[in-house]
N, C-alpha and C positions, 0 to 999 in steps of 0.2 A: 661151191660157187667160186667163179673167181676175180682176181682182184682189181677192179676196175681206176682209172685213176681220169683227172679234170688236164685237158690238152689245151683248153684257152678258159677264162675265167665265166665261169655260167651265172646267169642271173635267175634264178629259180625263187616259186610261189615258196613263204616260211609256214611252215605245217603248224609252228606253235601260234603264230599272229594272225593266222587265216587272212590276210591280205596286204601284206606284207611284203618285200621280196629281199632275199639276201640272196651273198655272189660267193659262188666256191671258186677258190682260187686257184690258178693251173698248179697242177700235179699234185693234188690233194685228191684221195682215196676218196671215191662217192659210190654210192650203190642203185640201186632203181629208184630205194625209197626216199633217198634225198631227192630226185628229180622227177617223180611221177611219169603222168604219160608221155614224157619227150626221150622217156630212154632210149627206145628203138630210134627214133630220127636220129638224136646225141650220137647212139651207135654209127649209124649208118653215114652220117658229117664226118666222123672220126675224129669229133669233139671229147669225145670219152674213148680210151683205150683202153686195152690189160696191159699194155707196155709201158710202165713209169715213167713221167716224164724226164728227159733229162735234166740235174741239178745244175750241169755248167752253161745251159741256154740263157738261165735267168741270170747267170753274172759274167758270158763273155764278152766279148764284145761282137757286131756284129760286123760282116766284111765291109760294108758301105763305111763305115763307122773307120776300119781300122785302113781303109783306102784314103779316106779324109785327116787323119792324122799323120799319116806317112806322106803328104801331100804337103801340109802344113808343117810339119820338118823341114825337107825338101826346101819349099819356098822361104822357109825364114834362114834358111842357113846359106842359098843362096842371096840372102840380099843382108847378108852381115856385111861383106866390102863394102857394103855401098849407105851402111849406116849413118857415118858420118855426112854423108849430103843429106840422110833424109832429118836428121835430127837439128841442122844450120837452120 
């Protein structure tokens, strides 16, 4: 069978608590019997993959992110000349 992996964090029934819920978290290796009847839907969402998730999603940065920082450069380096008026 093969190896399926978590695409966003699931919140699934805890088989040992019976009423219970714990969350698998993205890109952690889960099988049917972790997630019961919602495999095929999970399949079918593309919530669950056989494609790994990728390891640099969770620590890059995202483009909104690195548009916002390259922005706030930008604006603070343009208003260094003008520091001393805003600091008087």
């Amino acid at each position: 069978m093969a190896t399926y992996y978590a695409w966003t964090n699931l919140t699934v029934p805890d088989k040992i608590t019976k009423g219970a819920f714990i969350t698998i978290p993205v890109g952690k290796e889960v099988s049917k019997s972790d997630v019961g009847d919602d495999w095929n839907d999970f399949l079918a969402a593309g919530v669950i993959r056989s494609t790994p998730y990728p390891d640099n999603v969770l620590t890059s940065e995202s483009p909104r992110n690195a548009i916002l920082r390259q922005a706030n450069e930008v604006m603070k380096k343009a208003s260094e000349p003008f520091k001393h008026e805003l600091e008087a």
